[in-house]
C-alpha positions as CSV (number, residue, x, y, z in Angstrom):
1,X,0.0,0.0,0.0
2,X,1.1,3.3,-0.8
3,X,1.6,6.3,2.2
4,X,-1.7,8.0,0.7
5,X,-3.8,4.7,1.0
6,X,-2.6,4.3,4.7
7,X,-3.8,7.8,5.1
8,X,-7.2,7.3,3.4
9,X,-8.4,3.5,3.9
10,X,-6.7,3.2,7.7
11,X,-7.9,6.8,8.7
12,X,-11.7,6.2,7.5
13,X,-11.7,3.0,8.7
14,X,-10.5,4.2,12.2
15,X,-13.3,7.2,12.3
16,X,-16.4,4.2,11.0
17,X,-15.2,1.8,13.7
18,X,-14.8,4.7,16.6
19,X,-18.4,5.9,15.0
20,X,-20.1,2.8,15.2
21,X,-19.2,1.6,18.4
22,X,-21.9,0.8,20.8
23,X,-21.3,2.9,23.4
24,X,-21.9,6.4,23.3
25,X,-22.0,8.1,19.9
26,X,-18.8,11.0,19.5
27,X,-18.7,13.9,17.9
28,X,-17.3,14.8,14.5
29,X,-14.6,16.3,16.2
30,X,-13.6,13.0,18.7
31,X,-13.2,11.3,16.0
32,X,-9.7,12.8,14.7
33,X,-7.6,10.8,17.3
34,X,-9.2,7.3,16.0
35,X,-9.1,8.2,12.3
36,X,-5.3,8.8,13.0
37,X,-5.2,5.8,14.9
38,X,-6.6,4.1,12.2
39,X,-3.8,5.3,9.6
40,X,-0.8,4.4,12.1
41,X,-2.1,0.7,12.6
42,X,-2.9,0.5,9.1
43,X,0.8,1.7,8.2
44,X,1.9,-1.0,11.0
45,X,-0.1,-4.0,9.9
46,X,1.1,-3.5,6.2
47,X,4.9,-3.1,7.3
48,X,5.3,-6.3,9.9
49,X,3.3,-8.0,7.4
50,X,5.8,-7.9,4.5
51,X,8.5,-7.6,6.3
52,X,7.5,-11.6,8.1
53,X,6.5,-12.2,4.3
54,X,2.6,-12.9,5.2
55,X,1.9,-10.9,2.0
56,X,3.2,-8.6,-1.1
57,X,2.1,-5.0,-1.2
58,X,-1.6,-4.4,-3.0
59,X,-2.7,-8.1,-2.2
60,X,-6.2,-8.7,-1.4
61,X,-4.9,-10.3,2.0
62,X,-3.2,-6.9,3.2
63,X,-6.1,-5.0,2.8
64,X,-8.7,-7.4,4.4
65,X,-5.8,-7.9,7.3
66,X,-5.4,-4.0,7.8
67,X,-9.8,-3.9,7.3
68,X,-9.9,-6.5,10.4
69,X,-6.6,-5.2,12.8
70,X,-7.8,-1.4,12.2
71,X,-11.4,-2.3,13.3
72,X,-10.2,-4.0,15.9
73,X,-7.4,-2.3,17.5
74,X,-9.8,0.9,17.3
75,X,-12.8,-0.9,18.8
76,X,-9.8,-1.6,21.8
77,X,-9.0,2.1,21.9
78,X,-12.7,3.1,22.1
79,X,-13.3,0.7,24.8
80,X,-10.2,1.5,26.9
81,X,-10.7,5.4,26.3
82,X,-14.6,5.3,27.8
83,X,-13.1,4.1,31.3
């Protein structure tokens, strides 16, 4: 993945899983830490990937790993944040 796709796909998906969580609902503006969250453990996931040689770059499998580690990871920051 390319530094602007880390940006985009791991920042959006950060903000929709912070968004969606079921507790309480944040505002637009809460939601800047997580969509940054987002990118940083989307740049992560990609990087430790390759480098252990679980994938190439632009393989279906790095972007439905990032998808599912970004979702989760964030739903771990929301949760750990509301205490």
């Amino acid at each position: 993945m390319s530094f602007l796709a880390f940006l985009i796909f791991g920042g959006s998906v950060g903000i929709i899983s912070a968004y969606l969580y079921p507790k309480k609902r944040l505002k637009l503006k809460d939601l800047l830490p997580y969509g940054l969250a987002g990118a940083a453990i989307s740049f992560l996931v990609s990087f430790f990937g390759q480098t252990l040689g679980l994938f190439t770059s632009g393989q279906i499998l790095e972007w439905s790993s990032v998808l599912l580690l970004t979702i989760l990871l964030v739903a771990c920051l929301r949760a750990l944040a509301s205490k």
